[in-house]
C-alpha positions in Angstrom: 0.0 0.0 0.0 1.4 3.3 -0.9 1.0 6.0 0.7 2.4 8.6 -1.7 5.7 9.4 0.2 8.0 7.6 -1.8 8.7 10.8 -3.9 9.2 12.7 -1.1 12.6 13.9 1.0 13.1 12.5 3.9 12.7 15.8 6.0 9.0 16.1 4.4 8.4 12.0 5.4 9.8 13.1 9.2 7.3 16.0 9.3 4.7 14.2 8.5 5.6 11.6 10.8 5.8 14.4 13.8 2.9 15.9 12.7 0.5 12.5 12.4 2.1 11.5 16.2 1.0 15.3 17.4 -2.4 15.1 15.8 -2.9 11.7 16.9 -1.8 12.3 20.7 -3.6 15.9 20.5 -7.2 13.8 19.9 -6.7 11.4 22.4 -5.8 13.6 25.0 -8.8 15.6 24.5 -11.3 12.7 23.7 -9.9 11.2 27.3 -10.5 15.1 28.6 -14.0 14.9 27.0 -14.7 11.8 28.8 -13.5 12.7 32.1 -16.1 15.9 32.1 -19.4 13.7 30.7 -18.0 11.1 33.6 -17.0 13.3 36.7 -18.2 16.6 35.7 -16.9 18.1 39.3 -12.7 17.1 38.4 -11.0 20.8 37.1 -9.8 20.3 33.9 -8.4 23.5 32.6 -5.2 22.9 33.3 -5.4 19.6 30.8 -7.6 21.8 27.9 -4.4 24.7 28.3 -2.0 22.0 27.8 -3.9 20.7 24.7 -4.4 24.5 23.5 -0.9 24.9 23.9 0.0 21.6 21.7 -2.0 22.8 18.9 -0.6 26.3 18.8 2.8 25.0 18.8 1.6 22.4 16.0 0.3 25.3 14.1 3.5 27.2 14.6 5.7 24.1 13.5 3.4 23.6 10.0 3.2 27.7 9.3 7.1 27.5 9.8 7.2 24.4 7.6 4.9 26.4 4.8 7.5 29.2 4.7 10.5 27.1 3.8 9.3 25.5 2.0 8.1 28.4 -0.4 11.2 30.2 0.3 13.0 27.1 -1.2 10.3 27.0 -4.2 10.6 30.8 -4.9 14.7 30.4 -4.6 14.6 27.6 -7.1 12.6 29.5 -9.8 14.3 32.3 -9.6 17.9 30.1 -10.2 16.5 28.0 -13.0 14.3 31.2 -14.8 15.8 34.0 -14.6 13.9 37.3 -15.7 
């Protein structure tokens, strides 16, 4: 089964990877937060929904970084191989 990364360098297969493990961990940590508040409504839980907020801003700033190189690699390469 492939899943389309074979084309891909390897720093673009490790990003990926990161950012599945994040995404992954991100949902079960607030599906188990979820279940805690339908369960035992009383237990204080905002500490555990900052930590989760906090994960998903850094996640966004990782993939906003990520964007950015990489289109300041594309915009490098076009401008080496046409100039105007």
């Amino acid at each position: 089964m492939k899943l389309g990364l074979a084309g891909r360098p390897t720093a673009d297969v490790l990003l990926i990877m990161i950012a599945g493990t994040i995404c992954f961990t991100v949902i079960m940590s607030g599906g188990t937060v979820a279940v805690i508040e339908i369960i035992h409504p009383e237990v204080d839980t905002s500490q555990a929904f900052a930590a989760i907020s906090d994960v998903i801003n850094t996640l966004i700033g990782l993939l906003a970084g990520f964007l950015a190189g990489r289109t300041e690699g594309t915009m490098r390469e076009r401008e080496r191989t046409d100039p105007k």
